[in-house]
Residue frames relative to the residue before (quaternion, step in Angstrom):
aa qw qx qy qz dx dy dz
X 1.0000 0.0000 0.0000 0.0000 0.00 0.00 0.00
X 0.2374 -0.8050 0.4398 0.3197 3.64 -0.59 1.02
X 0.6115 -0.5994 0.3685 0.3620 3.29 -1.30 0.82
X 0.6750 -0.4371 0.5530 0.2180 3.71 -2.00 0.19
X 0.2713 -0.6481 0.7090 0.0604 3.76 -0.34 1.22
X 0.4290 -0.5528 0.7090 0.0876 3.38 -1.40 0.89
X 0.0433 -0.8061 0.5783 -0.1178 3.81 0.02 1.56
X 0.2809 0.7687 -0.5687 0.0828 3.94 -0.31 0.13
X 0.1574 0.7895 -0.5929 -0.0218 3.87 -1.38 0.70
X 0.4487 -0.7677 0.4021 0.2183 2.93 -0.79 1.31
X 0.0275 0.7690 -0.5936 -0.2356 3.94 -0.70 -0.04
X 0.0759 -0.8923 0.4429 -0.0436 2.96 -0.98 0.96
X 0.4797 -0.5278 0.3288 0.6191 4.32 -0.08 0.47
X 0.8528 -0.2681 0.1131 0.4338 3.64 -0.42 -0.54
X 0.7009 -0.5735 0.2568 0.3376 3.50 -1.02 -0.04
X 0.6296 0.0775 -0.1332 0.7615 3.63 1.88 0.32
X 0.0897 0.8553 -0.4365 0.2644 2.91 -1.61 0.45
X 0.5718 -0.2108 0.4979 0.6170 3.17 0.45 -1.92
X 0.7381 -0.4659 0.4326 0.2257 2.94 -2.09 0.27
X 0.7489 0.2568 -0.3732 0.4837 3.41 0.51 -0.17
X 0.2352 0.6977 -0.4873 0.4695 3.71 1.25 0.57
X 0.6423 0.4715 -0.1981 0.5709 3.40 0.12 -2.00
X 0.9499 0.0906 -0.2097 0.2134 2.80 -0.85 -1.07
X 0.3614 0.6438 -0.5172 0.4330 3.41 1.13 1.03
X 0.6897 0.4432 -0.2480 0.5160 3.48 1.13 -0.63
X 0.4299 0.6436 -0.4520 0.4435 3.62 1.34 -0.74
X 0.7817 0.4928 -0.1730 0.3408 3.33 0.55 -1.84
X 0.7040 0.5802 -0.2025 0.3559 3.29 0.93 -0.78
X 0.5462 0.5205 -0.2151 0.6201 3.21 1.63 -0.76
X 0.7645 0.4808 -0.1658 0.3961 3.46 0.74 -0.69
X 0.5582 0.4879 -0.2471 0.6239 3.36 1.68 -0.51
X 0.6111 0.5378 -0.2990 0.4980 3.83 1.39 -1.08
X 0.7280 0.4400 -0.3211 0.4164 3.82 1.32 -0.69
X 0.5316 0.6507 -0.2560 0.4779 3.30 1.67 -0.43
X 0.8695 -0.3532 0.2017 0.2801 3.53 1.58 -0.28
X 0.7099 0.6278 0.0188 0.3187 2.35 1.16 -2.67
X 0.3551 -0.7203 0.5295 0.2733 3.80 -0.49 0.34
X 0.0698 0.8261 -0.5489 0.1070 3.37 0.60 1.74
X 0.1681 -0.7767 0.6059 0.0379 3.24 -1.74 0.36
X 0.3915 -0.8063 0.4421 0.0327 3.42 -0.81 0.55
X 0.1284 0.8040 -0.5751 0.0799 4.00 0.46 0.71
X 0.0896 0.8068 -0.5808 -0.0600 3.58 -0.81 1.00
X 0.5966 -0.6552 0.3895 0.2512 4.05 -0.82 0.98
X 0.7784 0.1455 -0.0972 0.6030 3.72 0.63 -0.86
X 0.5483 -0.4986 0.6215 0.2538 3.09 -1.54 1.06
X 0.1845 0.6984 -0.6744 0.1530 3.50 -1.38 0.82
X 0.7883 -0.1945 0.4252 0.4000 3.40 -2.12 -0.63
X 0.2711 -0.6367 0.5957 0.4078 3.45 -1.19 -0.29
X 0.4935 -0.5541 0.5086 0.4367 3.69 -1.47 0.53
X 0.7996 -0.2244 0.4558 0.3202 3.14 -2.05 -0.51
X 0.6732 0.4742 0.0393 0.5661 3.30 1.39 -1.57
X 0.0959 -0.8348 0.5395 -0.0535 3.59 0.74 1.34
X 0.3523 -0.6538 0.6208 0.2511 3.75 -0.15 0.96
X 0.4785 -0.6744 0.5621 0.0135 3.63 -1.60 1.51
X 0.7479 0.3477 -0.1577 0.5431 3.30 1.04 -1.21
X 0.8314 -0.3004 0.2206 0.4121 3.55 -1.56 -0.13
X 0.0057 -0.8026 0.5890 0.0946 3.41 0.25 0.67
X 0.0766 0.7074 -0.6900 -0.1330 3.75 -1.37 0.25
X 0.3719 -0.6647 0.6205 0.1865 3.74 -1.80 0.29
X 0.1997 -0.7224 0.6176 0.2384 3.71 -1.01 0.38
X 0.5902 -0.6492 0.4630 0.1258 3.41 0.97 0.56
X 0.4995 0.5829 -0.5298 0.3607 3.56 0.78 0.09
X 0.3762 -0.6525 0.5848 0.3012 4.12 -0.73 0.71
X 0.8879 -0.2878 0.3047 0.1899 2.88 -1.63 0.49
X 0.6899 -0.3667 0.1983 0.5918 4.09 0.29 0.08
X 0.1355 -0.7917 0.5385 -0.2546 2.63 0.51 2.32
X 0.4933 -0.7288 0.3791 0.2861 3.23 -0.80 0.46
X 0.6668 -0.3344 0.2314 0.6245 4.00 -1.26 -0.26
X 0.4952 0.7688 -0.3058 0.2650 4.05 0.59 -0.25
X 0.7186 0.3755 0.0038 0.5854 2.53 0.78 -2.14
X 0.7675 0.4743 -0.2192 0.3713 3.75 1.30 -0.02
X 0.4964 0.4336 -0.3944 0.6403 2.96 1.81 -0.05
X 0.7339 0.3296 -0.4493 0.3885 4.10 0.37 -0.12
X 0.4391 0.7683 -0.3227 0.3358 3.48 1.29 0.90
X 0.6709 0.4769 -0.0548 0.5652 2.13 1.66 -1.58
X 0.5389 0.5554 -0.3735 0.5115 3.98 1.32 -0.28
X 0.7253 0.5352 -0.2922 0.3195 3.06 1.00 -1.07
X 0.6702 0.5167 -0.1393 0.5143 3.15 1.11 -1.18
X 0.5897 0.4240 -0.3604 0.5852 3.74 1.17 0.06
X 0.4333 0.4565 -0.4842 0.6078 3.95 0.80 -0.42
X 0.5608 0.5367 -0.4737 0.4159 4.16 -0.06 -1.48
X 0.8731 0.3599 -0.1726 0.2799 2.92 -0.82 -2.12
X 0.6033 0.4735 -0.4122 0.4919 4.02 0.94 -1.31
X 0.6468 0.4235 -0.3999 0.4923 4.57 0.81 -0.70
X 0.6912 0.5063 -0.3241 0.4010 3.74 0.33 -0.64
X 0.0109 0.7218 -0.6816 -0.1196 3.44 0.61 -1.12
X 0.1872 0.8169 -0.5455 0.0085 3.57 -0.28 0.76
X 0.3985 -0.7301 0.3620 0.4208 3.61 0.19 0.77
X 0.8763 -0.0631 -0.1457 0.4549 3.70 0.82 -0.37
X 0.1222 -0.8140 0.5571 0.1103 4.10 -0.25 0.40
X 0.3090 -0.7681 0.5590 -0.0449 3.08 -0.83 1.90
X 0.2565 -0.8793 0.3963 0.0639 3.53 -0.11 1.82
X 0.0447 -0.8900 0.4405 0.1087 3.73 -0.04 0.61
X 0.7733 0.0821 -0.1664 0.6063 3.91 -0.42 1.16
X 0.7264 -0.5428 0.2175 0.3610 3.11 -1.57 0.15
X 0.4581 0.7772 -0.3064 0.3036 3.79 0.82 -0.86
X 0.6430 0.4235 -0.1476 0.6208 3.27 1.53 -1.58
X 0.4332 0.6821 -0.4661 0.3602 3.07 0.66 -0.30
X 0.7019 0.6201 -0.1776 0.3021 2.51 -0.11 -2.36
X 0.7812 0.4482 -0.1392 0.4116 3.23 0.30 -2.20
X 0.5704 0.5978 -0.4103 0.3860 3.64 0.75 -1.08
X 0.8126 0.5246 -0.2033 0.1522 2.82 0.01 -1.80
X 0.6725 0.5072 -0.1989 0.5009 3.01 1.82 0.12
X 0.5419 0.7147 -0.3097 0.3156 2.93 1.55 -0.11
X 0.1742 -0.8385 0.4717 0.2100 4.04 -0.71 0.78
X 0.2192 -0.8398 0.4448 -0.2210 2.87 0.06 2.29
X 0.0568 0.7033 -0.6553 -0.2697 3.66 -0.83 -0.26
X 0.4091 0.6438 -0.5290 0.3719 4.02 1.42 0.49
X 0.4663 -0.6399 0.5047 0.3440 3.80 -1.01 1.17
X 0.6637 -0.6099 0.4330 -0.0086 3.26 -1.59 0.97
X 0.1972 0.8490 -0.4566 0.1786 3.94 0.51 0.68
X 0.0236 0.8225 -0.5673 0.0347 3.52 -0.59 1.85
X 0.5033 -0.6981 0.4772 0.1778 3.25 -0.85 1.71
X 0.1442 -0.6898 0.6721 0.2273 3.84 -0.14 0.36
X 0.0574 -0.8078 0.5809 0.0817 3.55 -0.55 0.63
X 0.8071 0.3028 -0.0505 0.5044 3.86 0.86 -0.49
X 0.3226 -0.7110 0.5280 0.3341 3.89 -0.66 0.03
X 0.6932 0.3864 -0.2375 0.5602 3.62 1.61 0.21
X 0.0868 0.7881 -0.6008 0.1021 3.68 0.78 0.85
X 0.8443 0.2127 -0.2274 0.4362 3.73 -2.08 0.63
X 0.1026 0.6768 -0.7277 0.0426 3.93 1.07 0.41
X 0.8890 0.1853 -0.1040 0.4056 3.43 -2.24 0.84
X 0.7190 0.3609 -0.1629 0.5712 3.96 1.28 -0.24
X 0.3454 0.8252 -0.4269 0.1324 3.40 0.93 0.48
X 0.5118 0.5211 -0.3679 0.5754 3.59 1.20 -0.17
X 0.8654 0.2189 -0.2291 0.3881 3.56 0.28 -0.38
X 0.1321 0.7338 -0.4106 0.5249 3.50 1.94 0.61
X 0.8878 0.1996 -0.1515 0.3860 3.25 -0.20 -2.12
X 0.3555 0.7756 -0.2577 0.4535 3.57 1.50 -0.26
X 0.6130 0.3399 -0.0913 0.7074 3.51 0.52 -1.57
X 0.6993 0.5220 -0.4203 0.2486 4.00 -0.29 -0.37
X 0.6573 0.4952 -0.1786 0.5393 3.01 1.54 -1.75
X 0.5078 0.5994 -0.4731 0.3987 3.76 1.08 -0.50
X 0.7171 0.5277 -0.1192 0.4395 3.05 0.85 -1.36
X 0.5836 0.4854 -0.2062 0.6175 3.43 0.87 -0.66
X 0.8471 0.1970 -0.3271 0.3697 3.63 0.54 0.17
X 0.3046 0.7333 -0.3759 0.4777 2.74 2.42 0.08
X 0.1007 -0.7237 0.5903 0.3431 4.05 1.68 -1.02
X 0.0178 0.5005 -0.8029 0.3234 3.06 -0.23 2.25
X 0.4631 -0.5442 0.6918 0.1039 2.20 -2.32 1.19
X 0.1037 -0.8376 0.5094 0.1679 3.76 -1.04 0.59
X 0.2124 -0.7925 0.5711 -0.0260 3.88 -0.43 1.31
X 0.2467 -0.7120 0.6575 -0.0012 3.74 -1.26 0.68
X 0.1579 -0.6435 0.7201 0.2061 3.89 -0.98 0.43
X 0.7907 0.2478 -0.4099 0.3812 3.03 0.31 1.34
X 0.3441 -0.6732 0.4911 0.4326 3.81 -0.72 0.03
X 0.4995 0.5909 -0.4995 0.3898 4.07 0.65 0.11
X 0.4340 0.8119 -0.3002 0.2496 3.25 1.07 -0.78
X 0.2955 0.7830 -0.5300 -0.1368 3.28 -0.26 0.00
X 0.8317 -0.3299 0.3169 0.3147 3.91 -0.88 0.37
X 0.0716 0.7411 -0.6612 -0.0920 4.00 0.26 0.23
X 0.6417 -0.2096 -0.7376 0.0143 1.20 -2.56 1.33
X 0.6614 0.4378 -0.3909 0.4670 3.82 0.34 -0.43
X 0.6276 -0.5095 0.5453 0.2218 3.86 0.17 -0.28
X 0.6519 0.5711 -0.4221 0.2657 3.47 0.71 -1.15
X 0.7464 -0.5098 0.3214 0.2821 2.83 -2.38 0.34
X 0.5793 -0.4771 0.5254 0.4010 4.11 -1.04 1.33
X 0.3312 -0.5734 0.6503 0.3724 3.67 -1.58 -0.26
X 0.7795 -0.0920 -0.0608 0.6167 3.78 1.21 0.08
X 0.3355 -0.8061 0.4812 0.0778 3.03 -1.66 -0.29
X 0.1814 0.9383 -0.2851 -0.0742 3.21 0.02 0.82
X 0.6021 -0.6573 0.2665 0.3666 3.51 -0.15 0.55
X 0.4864 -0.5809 0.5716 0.3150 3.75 -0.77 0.54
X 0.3162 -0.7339 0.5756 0.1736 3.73 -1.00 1.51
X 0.2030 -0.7032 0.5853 0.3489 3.27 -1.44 0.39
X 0.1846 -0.8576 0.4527 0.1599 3.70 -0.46 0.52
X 0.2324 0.6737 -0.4983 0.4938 2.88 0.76 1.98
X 0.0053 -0.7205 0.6755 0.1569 3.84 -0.82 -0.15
X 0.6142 0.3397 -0.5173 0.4897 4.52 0.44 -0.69
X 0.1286 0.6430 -0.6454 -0.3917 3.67 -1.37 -0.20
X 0.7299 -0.4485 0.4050 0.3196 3.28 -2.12 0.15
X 0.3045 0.9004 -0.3105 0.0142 3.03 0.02 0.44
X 0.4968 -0.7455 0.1619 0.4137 3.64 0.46 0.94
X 0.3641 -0.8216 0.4272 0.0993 3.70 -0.50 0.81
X 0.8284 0.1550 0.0210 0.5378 3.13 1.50 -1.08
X 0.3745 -0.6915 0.3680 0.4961 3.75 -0.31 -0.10
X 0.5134 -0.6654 0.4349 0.3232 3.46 -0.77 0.80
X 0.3203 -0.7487 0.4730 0.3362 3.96 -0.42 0.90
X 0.7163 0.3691 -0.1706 0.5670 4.03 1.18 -0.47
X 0.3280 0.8370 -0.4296 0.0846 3.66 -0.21 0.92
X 0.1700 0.7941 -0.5034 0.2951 2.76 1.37 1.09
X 0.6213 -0.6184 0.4170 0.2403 3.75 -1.12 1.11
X 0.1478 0.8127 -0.5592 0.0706 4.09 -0.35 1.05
X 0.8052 0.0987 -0.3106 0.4954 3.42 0.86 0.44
X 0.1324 -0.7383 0.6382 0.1734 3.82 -1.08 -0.37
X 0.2312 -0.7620 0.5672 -0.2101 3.29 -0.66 2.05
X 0.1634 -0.7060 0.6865 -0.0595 2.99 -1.33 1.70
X 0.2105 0.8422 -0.4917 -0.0684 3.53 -0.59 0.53
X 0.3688 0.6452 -0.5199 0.4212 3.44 -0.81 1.89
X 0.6828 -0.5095 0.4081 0.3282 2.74 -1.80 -0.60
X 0.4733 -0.7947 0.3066 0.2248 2.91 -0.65 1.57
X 0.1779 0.8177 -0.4922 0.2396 3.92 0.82 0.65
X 0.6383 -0.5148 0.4551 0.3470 3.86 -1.45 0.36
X 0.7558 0.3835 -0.2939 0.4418 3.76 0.87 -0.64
X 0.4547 0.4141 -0.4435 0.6519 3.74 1.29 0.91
X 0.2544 -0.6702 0.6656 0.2076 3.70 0.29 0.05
X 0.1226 0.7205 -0.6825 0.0085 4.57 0.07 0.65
X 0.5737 0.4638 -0.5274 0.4214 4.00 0.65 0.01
X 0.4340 0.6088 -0.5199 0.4132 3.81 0.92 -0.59
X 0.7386 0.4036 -0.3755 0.3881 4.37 0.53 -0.58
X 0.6354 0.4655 -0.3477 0.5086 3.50 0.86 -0.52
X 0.7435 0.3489 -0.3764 0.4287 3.73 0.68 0.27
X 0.4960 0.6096 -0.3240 0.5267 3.05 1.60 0.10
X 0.6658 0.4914 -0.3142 0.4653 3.15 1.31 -0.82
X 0.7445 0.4292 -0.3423 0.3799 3.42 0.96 -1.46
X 0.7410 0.4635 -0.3225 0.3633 3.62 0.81 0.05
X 0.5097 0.5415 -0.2608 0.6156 3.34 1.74 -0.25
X 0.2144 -0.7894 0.5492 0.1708 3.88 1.01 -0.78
X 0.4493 0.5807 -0.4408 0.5164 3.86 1.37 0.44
X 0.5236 -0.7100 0.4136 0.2251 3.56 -0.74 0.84
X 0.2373 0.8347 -0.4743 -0.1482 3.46 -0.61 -0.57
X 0.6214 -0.5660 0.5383 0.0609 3.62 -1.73 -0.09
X 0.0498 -0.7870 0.6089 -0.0863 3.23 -0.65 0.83
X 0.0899 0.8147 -0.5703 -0.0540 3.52 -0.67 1.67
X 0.2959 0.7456 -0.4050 0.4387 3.30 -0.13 1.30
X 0.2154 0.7677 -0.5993 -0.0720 3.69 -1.32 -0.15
X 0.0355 0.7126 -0.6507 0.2599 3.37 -1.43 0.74
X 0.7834 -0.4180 0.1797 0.4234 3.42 -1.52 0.67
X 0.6108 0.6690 -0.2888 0.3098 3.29 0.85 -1.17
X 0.4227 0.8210 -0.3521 0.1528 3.47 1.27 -1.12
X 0.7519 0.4414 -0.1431 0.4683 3.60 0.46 -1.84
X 0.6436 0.4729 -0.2904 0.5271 3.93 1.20 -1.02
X 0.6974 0.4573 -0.3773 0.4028 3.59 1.04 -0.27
X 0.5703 0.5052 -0.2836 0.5823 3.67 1.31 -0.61
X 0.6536 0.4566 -0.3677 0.4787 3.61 0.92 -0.25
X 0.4592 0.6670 -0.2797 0.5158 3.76 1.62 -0.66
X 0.7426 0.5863 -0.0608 0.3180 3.00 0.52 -1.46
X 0.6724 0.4298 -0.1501 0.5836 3.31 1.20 -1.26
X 0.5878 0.4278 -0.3920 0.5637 3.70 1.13 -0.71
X 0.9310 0.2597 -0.1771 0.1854 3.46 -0.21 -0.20
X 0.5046 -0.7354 0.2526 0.3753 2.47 2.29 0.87
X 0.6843 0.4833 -0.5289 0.1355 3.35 0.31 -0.13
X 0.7910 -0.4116 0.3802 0.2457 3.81 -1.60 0.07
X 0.3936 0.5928 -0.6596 0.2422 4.22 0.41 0.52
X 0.0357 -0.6558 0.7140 0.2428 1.86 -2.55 -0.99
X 0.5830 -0.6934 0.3990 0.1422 3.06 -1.28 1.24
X 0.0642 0.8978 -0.4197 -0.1170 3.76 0.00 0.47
X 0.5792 -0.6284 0.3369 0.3951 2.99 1.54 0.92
X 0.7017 -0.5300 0.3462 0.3270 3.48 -1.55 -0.87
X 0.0847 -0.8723 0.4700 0.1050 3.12 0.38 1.41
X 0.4927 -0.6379 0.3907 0.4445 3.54 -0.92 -0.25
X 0.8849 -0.0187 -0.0658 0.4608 3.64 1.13 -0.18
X 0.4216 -0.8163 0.3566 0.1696 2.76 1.04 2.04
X 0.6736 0.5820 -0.3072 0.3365 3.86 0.67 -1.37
X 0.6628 0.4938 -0.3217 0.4619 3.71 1.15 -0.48
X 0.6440 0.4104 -0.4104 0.4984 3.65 1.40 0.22
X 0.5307 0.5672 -0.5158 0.3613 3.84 0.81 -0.17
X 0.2608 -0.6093 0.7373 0.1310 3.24 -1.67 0.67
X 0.6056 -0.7008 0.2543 0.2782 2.45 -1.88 0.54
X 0.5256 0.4973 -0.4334 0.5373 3.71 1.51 0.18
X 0.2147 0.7378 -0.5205 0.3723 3.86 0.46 1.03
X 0.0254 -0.7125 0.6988 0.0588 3.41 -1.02 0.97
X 0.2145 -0.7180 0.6050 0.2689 3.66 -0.84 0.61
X 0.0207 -0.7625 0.6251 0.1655 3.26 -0.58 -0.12
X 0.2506 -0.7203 0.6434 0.0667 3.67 -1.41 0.76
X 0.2178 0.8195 -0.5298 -0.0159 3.58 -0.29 0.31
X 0.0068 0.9163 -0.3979 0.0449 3.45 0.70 0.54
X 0.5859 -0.4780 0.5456 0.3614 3.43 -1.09 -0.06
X 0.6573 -0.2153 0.3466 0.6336 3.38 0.11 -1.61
X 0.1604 -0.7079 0.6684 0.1623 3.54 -1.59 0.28
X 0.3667 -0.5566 0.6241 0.4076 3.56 -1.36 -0.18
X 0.8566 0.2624 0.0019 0.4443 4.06 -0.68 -1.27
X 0.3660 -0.6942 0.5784 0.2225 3.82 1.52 -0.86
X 0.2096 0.8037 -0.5566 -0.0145 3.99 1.07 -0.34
X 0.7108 0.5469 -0.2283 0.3789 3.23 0.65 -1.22
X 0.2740 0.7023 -0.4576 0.4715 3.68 1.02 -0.19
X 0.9061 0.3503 -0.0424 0.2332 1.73 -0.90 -2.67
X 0.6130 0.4184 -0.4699 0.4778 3.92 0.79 -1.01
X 0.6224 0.6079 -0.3205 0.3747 3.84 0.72 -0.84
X 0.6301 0.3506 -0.3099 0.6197 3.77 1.17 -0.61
X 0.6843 0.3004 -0.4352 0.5020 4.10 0.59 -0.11
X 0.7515 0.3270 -0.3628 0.4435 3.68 0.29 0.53
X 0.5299 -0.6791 0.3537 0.3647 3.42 1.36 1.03
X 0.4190 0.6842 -0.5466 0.2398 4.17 0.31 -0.14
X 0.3190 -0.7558 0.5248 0.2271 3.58 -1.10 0.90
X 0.3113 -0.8419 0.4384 -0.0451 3.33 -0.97 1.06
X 0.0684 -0.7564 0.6505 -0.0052 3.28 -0.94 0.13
X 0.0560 0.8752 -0.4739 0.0791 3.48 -0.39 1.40
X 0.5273 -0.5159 0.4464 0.5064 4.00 -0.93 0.45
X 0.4397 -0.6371 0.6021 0.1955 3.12 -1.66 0.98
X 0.2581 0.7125 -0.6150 0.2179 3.97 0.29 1.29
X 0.5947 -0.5489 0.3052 0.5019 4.01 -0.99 0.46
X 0.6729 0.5474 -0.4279 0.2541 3.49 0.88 -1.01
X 0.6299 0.3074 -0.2892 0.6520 3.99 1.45 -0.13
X 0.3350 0.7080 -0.4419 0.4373 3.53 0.69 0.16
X 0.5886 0.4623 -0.3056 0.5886 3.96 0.98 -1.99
X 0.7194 0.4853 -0.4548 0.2003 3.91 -0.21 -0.72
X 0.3234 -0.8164 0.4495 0.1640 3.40 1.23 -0.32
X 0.1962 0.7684 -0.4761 0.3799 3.31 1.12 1.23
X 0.8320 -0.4301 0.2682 0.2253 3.35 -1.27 0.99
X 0.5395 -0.7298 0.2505 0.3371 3.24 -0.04 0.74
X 0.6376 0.5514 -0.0821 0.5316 3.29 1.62 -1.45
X 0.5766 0.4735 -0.3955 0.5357 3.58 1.75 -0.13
X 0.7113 0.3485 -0.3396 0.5072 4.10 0.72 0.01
X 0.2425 -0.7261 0.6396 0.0700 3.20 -1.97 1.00
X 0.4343 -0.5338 0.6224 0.3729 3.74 -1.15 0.57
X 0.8511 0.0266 0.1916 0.4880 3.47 -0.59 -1.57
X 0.7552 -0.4574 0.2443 0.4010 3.09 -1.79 0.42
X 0.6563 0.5540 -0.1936 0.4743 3.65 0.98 -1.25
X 0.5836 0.3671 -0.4738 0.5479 3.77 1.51 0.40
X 0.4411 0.6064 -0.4776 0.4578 3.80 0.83 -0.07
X 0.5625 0.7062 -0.2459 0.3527 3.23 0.44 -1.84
X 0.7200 0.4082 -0.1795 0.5318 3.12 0.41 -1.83
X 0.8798 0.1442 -0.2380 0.3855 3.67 -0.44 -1.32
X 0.4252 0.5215 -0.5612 0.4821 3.90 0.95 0.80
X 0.7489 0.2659 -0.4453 0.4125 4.01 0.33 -0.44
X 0.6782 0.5412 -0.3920 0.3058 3.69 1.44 -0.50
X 0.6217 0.4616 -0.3912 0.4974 3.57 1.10 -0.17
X 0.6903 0.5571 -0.4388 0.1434 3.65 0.45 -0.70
X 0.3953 0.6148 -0.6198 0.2857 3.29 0.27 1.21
X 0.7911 -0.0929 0.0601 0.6016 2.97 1.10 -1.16
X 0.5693 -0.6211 0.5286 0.1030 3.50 -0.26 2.30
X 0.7408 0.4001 -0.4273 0.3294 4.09 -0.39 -1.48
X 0.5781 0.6757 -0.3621 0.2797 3.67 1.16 -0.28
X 0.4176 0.6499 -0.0960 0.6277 3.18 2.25 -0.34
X 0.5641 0.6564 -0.3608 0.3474 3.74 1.30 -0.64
X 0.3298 -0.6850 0.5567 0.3349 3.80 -0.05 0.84
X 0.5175 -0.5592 0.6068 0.2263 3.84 -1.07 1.38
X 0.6457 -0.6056 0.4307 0.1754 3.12 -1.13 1.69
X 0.8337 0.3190 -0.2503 0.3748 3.46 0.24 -0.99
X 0.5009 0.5454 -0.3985 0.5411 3.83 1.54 0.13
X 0.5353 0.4635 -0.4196 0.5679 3.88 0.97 -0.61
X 0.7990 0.3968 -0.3781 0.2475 3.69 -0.06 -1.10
X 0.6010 0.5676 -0.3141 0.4668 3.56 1.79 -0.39
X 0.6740 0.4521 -0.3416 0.4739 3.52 0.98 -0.25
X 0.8029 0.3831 -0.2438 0.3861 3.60 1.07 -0.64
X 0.4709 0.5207 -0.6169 0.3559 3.66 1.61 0.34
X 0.6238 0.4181 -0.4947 0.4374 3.73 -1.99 -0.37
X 0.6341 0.5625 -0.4330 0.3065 4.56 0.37 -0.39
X 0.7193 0.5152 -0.4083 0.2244 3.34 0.85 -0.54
X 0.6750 -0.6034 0.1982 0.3755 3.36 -1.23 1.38
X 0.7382 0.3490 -0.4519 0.3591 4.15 0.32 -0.37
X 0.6632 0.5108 -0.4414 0.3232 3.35 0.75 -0.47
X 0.5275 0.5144 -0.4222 0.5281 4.08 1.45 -0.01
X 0.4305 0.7312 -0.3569 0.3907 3.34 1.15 -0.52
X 0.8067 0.2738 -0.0434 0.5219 3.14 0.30 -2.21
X 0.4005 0.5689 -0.4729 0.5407 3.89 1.16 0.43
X 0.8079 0.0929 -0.1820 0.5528 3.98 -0.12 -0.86
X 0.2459 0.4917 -0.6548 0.5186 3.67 0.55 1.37
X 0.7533 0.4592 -0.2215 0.4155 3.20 -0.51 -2.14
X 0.6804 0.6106 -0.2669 0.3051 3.72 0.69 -0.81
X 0.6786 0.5927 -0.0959 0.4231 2.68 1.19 -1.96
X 0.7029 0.4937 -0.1644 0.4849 3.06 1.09 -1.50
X 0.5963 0.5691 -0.3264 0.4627 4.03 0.98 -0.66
X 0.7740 0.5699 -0.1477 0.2329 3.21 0.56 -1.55
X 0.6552 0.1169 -0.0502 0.7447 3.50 1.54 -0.70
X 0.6073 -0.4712 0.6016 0.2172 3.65 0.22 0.99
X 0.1912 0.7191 -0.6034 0.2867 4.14 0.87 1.03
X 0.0085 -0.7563 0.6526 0.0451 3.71 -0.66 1.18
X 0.1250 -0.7327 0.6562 0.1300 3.33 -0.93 1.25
């Protein structure tokens, strides 16, 4: 009897973006070195990432907040995909895939990444909708984290797997810096309402310390409009592919989010040694970072942005708390995690 081929494609919103972008491609490449007959299906036309998918990669071409149109010929498209691929399983990342999946007539098993603890912002009726599809579709739900819990009900992931970093040198400082006096402040993401990115331009106009924003998203035009009212000094470098090769070393990142799922940005931020300052919410809360590295509210930023800005390295996340948050990340050993999974979960004989 011939054996079962381990068959798996990921779909994902586009090929950059955001953290669960990356590390959809992180994974894929990494499942593709592991063997696996991986694939790669992304919804919006875009840039490539940093993280050039290895394996078959395909686009559905849908643009950018496309309309109900440009989504129903996504959703043809991506059923022509899936009915040529046969992929025994397709691992759905964010909500879009959802959407599209949940319609799909498949007999491949069903895997939703929980990427965030705030999923469908502004789309919540049709979130819990698209779940229960999916939930009778007998999807399996997973988290890249163990805080995670399942929306709408909370409940418990069937696993969890961490977001890879697909790096191996880190940055790490070598020497003390003789000039560390604070000259920029540095958001990097997606510019969206649940990152709170106007939270830097008042930091800035009251701190008077410039800053930068690598990233884009709806929010973009209301931030340059922010900006000009309050006079203060940025700039917007759009989407770069690896924001980390513009930070200096008198950079403050700052994170103030709403909520996060995985925290990517941290974590790439603790493996490239940058001092930080982050919103005091549980989902950065699990990292167990210095006390003097979280803020409540905007006016606690304020405070430890005018008290540190002489000297920023005081803000450096202590070496041996970075090295505890960044072992288990590297990209084959998540790999050989949603193998072992794959292969447990439905009794998968290769």
């Amino acid at each position: 009897m011939e054996k079962k081929r381990l068959k798996v494609t990921l779909l994902t919103n586009s090929f950059t973006g955001g953290g669960a972008e990356r590390a959809s491609n992180t994974l894929a490449n990494s499942l593709f070195d592991l063997g696996v007959e991986t694939s790669i299906i992304a919804v919006n036309s875009g840039p490539e990432d940093l993280i050039k998918p290895l394996c078959e990669e395909y686009c559905l071409e849908r643009p950018w907040k496309g309309g109900l149109w440009t989504t129903v010929k996504a959703y043809l498209r991506l059923s022509r995909l899936i009915y040529r691929i046969k992929p025994n399983f397709l691992i759905i990342n964010c909500d879009l895939p959802e959407l599209l999946a949940s319609f799909l007539f498949t007999s491949s098993k069903l895997i939703v990444v929980e990427h965030s603890s705030g999923p469908w912002p502004g789309k919540r009726h049709l979130g819990v909708f698209v779940r229960r599809l999916l939930k009778i579709r007998k999807a399996q739900f997973v988290a890249v984290s163990s805080h995670l819990g399942i929306w709408p009900e909370k409940s418990r992931p069937a696993a969890f797997f961490n977001n890879a970093l697909p790096r191996t040198n880190r940055l790490v400082s070598s020497a003390k810096q003789t000039n560390t006096g604070l000259k920029r402040l540095v958001f990097i993401g997606r510019l969206s309402s649940e990152k709170n990115p106007q939270y830097l331009i008042e930091i800035s106009e009251k701190t008077n310390i410039p800053c930068a924003f690598f990233g884009d998203g709806i929010m973009l035009e209301d931030l340059k409009s922010l900006s000009e009212k309050l006079n203060v000094k940025v700039d917007f470098f759009g989407h770069v592919k690896d924001p980390w090769e513009f930070i200096k070393e008198n950079d403050l990142l700052i994170i103030p989010s709403e909520f996060e799922g995985d925290g990517l940005v941290l974590v790439e931020g603790l493996f490239n040694d940058v001092p930080m300052l982050v919103r005091k919410i549980d989902d950065l809360l699990r990292f167990d970072l210095p006390a003097k590295n979280y803020c409540n509210s905007i006016e606690d930023f304020i405070a430890r942005v005018d008290e540190s800005s002489a000297n920023i390295d005081s803000l450096r996340i202590p070496e041996s708390i970075a090295e505890k948050i960044l072992e288990g990340r590297k990209p084959k050993v998540i790999a050989q995690q949603w193998v072992e999974y794959l292969k447990k979960s439905y009794a998968f004989k290769s």
